[in-house]
VEXLO-54024 format. One record per residue (C-alpha): x, y, z. Coordinates in nm, 3 decimals, m for minus. Each point is the difference from the previous one (the first is absolute). Layout:
N
SITE         x         y         z
SITE         X         Y         Z
...
END
This chain:
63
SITE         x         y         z
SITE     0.000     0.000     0.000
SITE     0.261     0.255     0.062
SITE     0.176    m0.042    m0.324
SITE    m0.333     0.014    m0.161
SITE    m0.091     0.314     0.077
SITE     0.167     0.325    m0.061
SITE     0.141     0.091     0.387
SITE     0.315     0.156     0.088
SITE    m0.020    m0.107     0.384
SITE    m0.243    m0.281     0.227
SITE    m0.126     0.030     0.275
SITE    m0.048    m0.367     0.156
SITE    m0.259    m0.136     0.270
SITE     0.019    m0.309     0.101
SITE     0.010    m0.147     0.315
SITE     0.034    m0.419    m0.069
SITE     0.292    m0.154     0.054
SITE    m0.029    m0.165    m0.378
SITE    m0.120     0.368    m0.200
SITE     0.263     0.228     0.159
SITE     0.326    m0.152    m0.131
SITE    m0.210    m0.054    m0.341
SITE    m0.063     0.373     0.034
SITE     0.317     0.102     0.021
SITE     0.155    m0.282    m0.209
SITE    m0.198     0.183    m0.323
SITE     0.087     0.344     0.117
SITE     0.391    m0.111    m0.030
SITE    m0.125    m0.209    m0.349
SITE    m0.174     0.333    m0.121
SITE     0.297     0.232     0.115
SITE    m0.241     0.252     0.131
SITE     0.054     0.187     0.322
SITE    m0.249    m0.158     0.279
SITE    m0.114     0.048     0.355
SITE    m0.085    m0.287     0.188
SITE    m0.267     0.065     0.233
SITE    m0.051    m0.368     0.204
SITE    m0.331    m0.012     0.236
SITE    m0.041    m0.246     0.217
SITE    m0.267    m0.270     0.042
SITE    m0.386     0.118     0.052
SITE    m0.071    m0.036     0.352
SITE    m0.208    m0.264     0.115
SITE    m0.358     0.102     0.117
SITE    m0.336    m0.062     0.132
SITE    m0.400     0.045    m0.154
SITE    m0.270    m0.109     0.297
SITE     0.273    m0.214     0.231
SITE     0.141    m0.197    m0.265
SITE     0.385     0.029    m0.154
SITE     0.040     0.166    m0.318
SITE     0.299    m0.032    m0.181
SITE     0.119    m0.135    m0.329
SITE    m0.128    m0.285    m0.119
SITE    m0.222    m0.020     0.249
SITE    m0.303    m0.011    m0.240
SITE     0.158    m0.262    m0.254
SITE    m0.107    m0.279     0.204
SITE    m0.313    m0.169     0.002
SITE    m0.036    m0.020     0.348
SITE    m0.015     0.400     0.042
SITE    m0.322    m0.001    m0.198
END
């Protein structure tokens, strides 16, 4: 995506440990100046007493 389209400079978000070095591995690929911004993980939590998190409504017993 960044060599696709006409950018001098990225701006990355990312905040997995498997998209951040992917991130940055096509900034370097693209030679385009970037800034890595790395959030963390959403926070787990609750609706009406029960955990919320993710995955937490993938399962069939959450339904």
């Amino acid at each position: 995506m960044i060599r696709g389209q006409p950018m001098d400079a990225v701006v990355l978000v990312g905040g997995c440990d498997k998209t951040v070095p992917a991130q940055l591995m096509a900034a370097a690929s693209a030679n385009v100046p970037a800034i890595s911004a790395v959030v963390g993980p959403m926070r787990t939590g609750s609706w009406r007493g029960e955990c919320l998190g993710a995955c937490t409504g993938a399962s069939p017993t959450h339904a």
